[in-house]
Every structure is written in structure tokens, then in C-alpha cells.
C-alpha positions in Angstrom: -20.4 -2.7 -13.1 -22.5 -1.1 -10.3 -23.1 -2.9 -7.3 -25.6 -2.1 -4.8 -24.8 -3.3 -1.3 -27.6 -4.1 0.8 -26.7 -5.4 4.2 -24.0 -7.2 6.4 -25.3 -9.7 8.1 -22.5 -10.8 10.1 -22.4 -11.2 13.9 -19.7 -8.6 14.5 -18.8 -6.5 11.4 -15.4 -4.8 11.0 -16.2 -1.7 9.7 -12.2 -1.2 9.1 -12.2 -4.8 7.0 -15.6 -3.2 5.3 -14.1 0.0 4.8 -11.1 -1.4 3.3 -12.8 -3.3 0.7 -15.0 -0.3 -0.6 -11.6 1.2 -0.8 -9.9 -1.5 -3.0 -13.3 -2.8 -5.2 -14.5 0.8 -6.0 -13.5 3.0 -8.8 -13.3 6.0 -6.1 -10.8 4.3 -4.6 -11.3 7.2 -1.3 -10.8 5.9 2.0 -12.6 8.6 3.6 -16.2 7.9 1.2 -15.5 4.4 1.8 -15.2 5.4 5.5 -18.3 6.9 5.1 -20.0 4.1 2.9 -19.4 1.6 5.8 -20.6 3.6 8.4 -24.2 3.9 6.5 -23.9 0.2 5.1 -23.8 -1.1 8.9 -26.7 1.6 10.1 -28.7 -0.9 8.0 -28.7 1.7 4.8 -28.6 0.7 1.0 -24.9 2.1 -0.7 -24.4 2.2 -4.0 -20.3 1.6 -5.7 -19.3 1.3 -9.1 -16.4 -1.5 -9.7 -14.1 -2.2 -11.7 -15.2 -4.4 -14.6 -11.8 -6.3 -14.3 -11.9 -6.6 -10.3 -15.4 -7.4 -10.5 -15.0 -11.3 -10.0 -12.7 -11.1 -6.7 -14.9 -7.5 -5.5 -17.9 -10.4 -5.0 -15.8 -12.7 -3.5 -14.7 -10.3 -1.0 -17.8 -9.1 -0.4 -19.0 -12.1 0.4 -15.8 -13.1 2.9 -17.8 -10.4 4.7 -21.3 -11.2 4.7 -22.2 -8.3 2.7 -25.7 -8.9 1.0 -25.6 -7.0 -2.6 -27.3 -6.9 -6.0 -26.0 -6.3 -9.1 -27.3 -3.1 -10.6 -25.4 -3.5 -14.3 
């Protein structure tokens, strides 16, 4: 499943917490492009992550624990 992550909308985003989950959700699974992905998700930038069909359920629960605004892409 592709996700395409939109935004973070919370008053004080921890860009380690973000990080992290990019790390755990994504089929990369590389803390340094997830590093990365966080860094351009909180300069107000689009990303684009593939999941894991099987950790897709908990990926959007997490993601949403953060305030991360995202659409599904497939």
C-alpha cells in the first residue's frame, strides 16, 4: 500500500517520534531516508512511503497518534 503523507499538524512535532515511525511503517525500513522523510514532511512537503500490506492497519493508527494528515495512494 502506498501512503502519501501530507502534513503534521501538531503543535510541537517530534521529528525523532516521526522519524521513527517512517522507520517501522515503511518497507525501506532506513533510518537515515526516514531521517530525511521527516525533515521534508515538517518543511510542510508532500512524502511519499510504501507500507507493509500487513502493518498497514496499526501504520494509520500511528500516523494518526501523530497528527500526520495522509491519503491513501493504493
Amino acid at each position: 500500500m502506498k501512503l502519501n503523507l501530507l502534513s503534521c499538524d501538531a503543535q510541537r512535532p517530534d521529528k525523532r517520534a516521526i522519524s521513527k515511525c517512517i522507520t517501522e511503517i515503511s518497507k525501506q525500513g532506513n533510518p537515515s531516508l526516514s531521517n530525511e522523510l521527516a525533515d521534508i514532511l515538517l518543511e510542510g512537503d508532500a512524502v511519499d512511503i510504501e507500507v507493509h500490506d500487513k502493518n498497514s492497519g496499526s501504520a494509520l493508527r500511528a500516523l494518526r497518534k501523530l497528527d500526520i494528515d495522509y491519503e491513501i495512494v493504493e
